[in-house]
C-alpha positions in Angstrom: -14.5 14.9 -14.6 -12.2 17.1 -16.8 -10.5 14.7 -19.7 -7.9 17.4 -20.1 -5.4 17.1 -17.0 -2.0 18.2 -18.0 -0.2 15.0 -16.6 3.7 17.1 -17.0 2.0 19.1 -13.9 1.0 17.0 -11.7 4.6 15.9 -11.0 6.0 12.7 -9.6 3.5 11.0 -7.9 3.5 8.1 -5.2 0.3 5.4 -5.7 0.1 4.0 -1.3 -0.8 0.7 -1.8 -0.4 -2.5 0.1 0.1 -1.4 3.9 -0.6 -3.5 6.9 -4.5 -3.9 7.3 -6.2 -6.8 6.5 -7.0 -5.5 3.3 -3.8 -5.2 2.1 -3.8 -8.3 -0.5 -7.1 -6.0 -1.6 -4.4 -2.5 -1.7 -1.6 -4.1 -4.0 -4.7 -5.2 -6.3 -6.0 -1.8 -6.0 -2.9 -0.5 -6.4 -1.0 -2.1 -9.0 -4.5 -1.1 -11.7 -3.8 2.4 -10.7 -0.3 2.6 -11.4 -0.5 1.1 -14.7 -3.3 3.3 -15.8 -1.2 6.3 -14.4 1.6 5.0 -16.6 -0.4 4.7 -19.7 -1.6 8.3 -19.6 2.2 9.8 -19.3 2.1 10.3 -15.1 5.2 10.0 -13.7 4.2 6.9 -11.3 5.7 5.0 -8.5 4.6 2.3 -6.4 5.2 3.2 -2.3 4.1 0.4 0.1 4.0 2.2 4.1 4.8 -1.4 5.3 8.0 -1.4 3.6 9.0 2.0 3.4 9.1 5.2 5.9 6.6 7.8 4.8 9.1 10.4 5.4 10.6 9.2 2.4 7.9 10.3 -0.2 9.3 14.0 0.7 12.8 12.9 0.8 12.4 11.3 -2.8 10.4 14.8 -4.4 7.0 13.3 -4.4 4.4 15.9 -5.4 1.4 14.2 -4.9 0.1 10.7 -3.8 -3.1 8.7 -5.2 -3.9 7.1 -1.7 -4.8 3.1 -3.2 -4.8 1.8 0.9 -8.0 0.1 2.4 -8.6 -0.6 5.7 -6.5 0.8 9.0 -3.7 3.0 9.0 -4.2 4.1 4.8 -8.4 5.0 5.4 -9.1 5.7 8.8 -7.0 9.4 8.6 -4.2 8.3 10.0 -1.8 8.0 6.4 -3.8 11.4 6.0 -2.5 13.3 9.2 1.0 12.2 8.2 0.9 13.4 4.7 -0.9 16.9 6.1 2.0 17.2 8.0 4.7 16.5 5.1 2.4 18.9 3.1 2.4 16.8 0.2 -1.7 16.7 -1.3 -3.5 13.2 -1.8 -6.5 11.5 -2.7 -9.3 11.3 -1.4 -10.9 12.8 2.1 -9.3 14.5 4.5 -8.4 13.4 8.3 -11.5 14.0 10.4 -13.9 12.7 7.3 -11.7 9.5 6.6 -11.8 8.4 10.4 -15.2 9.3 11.0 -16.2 7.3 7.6 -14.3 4.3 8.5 -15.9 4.1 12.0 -19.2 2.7 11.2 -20.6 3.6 14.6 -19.6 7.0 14.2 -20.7 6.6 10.5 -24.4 5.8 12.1 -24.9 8.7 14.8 -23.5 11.1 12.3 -26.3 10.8 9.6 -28.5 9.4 12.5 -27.9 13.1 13.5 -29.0 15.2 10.3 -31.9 12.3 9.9 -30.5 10.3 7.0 -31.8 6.6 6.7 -29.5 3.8 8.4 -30.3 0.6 9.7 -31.0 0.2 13.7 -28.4 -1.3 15.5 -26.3 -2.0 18.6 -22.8 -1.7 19.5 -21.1 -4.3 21.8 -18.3 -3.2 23.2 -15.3 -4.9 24.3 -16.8 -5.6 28.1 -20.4 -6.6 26.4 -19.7 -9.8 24.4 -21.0 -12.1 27.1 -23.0 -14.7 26.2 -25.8 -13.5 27.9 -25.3 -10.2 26.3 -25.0 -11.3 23.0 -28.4 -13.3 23.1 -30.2 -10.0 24.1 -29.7 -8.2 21.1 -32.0 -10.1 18.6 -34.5 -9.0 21.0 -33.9 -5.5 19.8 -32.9 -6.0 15.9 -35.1 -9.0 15.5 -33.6 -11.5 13.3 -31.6 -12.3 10.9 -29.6 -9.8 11.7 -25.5 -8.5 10.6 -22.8 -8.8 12.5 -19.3 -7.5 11.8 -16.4 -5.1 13.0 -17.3 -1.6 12.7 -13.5 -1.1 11.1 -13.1 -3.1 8.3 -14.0 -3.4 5.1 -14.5 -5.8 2.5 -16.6 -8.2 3.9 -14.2 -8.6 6.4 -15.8 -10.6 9.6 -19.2 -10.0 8.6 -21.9 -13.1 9.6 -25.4 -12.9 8.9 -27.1 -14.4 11.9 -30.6 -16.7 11.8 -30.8 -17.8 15.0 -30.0 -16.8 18.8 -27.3 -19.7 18.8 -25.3 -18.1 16.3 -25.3 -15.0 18.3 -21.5 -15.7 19.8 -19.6 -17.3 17.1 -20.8 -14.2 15.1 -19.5 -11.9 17.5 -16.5 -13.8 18.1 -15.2 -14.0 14.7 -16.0 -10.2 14.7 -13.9 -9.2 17.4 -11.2 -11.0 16.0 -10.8 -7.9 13.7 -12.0 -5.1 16.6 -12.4 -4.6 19.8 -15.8 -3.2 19.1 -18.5 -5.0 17.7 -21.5 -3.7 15.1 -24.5 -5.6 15.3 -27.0 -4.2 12.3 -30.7 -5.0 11.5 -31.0 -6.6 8.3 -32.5 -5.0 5.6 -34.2 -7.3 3.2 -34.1 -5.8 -0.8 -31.5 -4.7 -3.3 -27.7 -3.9 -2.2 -26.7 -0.7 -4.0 -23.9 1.5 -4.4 -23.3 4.7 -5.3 -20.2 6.5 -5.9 -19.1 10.3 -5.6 -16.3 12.3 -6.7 -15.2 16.0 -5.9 -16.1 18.0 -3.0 -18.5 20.0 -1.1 -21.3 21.8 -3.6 -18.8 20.9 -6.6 -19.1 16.7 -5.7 -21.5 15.0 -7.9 -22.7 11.2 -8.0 -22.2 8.4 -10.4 -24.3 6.6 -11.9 -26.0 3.8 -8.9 -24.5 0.0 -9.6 -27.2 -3.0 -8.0 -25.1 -5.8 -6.6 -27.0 -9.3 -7.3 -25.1 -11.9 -5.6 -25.5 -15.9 -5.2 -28.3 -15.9 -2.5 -27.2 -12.9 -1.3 -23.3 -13.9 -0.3 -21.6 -11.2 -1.7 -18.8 -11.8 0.8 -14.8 -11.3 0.5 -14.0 -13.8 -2.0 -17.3 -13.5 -3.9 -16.5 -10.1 -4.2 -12.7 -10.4 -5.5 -11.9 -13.3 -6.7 -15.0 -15.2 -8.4 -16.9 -14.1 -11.5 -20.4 -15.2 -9.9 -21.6 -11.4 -8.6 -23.0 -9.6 -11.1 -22.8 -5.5 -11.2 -25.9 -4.3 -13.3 -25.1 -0.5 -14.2 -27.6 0.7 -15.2 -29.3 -0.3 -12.2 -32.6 -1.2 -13.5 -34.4 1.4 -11.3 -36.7 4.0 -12.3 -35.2 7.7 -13.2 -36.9 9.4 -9.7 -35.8 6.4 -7.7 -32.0 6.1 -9.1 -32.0 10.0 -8.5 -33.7 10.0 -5.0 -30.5 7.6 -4.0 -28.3 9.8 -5.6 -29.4 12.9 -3.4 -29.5 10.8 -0.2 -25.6 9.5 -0.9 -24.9 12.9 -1.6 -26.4 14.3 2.0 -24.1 11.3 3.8 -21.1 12.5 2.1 -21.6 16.1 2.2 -21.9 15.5 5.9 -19.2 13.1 6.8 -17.2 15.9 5.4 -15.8 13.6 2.5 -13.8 15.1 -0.9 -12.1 14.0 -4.0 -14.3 10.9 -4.2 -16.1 8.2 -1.8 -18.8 5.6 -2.5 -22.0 5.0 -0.5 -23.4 1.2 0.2 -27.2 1.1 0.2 -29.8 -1.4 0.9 -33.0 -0.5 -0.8 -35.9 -2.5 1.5 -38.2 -4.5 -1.0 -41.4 -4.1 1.2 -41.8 0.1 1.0 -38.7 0.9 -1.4 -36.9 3.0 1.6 -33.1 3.5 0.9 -31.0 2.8 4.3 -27.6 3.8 4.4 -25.1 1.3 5.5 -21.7 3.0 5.1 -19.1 5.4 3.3 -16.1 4.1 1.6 -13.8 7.3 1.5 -10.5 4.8 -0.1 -12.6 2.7 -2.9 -11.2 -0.7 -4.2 -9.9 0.0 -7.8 -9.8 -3.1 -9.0 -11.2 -5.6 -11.9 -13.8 -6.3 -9.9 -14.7 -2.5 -7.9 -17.6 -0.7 -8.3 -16.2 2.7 -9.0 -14.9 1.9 -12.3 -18.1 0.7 -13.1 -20.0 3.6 -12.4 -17.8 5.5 -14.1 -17.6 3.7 -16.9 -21.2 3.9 -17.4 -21.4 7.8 -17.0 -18.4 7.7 -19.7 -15.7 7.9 -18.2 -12.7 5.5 -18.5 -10.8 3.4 -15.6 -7.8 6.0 -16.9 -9.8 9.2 -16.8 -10.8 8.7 -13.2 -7.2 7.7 -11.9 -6.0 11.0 -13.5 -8.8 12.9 -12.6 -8.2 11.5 -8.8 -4.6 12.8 -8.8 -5.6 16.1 -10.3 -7.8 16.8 -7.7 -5.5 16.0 -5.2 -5.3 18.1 -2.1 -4.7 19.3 1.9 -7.4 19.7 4.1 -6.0 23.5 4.3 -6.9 23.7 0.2 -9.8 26.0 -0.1 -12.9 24.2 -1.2 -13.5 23.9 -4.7 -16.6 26.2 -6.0 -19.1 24.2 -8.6 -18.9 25.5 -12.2 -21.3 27.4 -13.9 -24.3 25.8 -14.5 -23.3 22.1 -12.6 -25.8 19.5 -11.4 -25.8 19.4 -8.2 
């Protein structure tokens, strides 16, 4: 990531945060680090929360550009995308079709399942397939324990890891609280990974991979934001070909959900054979004390100021031409 953005052309920029998932306490967190390291560097940065304010506004009030700092419906499912296509003004992160696609988790899994990249099994309940009866069937087929959670949310959101058959329906009720769908997912037992990306196309490149070790594996929503017990070990301990086999593989899932500007990848490495499965593709990344991203990028040397101008300068429409890798880049 180029350290030498000039800042006086990037213009007056908008950092989305907040909005009305139920991530939003998540956004403003998110959000609020951004700004402020925007502000440091000289950006001309404003806060713009889409629950409070008309998006027509950001082209009513000169914005050139927007640093998209929403998680979770309506800011990373494409649809805050698709508006800002249409009010031409260039943001963060991927684009519409890649951003709903990535937030879908179903759509996440037949995607790679499609080009053959490594994902857990699973099985999709839909709204008319929650019965109790239903339900009971499906450790038949994952075998247990097994995950259950809404296939669009993120942090943790709704997520129960099921022992037994008699948890099956609480499980899947607390999951359709947050979607009509639900995503039941075999459980991988190892190390829970991550691996971030930024750029696009043959130009993206991957970050250093962060291993997540959590209190007997609860690395849930508030162990994840707001408790000190998870650590983030970056360097991830791993051998050279391993860490760079995972690198590859997160590089093949976001190449092919279409993703750009940046996106991180959530692994599970299975302790018995060492095989990477993929378990989704975050195409809006938490930015704050406690998010992976600035971690990785910290470690490959870059600061928590660096990558939030970087993100802006990269900042584009889905009609931008792809950039083209520089001479001689690791790819």
């Amino acid at each position: 990531m180029s350290a030498t953005v000039d800042v006086a052309k990037l213009g007056k920029v908008a950092v989305l945060m907040g909005g009305t998932s139920a991530e939003r306490e998540i956004s403003l967190m998110s959000g609020t680090g951004v700004l402020a390291a925007l502000r440091t560097q000289g950006v001309d940065a404003h806060a713009f929360d889409p629950a409070e304010r008309d998006l027509g506004e950001l082209k009513r009030e000169g914005f050139a550009r927007c640093f998209v700092a929403l998680h979770g419906r309506h800011g990373e499912d494409g649809s805050v995308q698709g508006a800002l296509e249409l009010l031409g003004i260039p943001y963060t992160g991927s684009g519409v079709m890649a951003s709903a696609i990535a937030m879908d988790k179903v759509m996440t899994k037949r995607v790679w399942i499609g080009e053959g990249l490594p994902t857990p099994r699973f099985v999709r309940l839909a709204a008319d397939q929650q019965s109790r009866e239903q339900t009971r069937a499906v450790p038949d087929v994952l075998g247990l324990p097994l995950i259950v959670k809404p296939p669009r949310e993120g942090s943790s959101i709704g997520i129960t890891k099921v022992a037994g058959y008699s948890d099956m329906q609480g499980a899947v009720e607390l999951a359709a609280r947050y979607d009509a769908d639900v995503l039941c997912e075999e459980f991988i037992e190892g190390d829970e990974l991550t691996c971030p990306v930024l750029g696009a196309g043959a130009a993206a490149q991957a970050l250093p991979v962060v291993r997540i070790v959590a209190p007997e594996g609860e690395y849930d929503y508030h162990n994840k934001y707001f408790t000190a017990v998870v650590r983030y070990e970056c360097p991830c301990g791993l051998s050279e070909d391993e860490e760079g086999g995972i690198q590859q593989l997160v590089l093949a899932a976001y190449r092919t959900l279409g993703c750009r500007g940046w996106g991180r990848a959530d692994l599970m490495l299975r302790r018995a054979d060492r095989k990477p499965f993929l378990l989704e593709m975050n195409t809006s990344p938490g930015m704050t004390t406690h998010s992976l991203v600035p971690i990785s990028a910290r470690a490959a040397g870059i600061s928590y100021e660096q990558l939030c101008v970087g993100l802006v300068a990269a900042a584009a429409l889905d009609s931008d031409p792809p950039p083209r890798p520089a001479p001689g880049a690791k790819v």
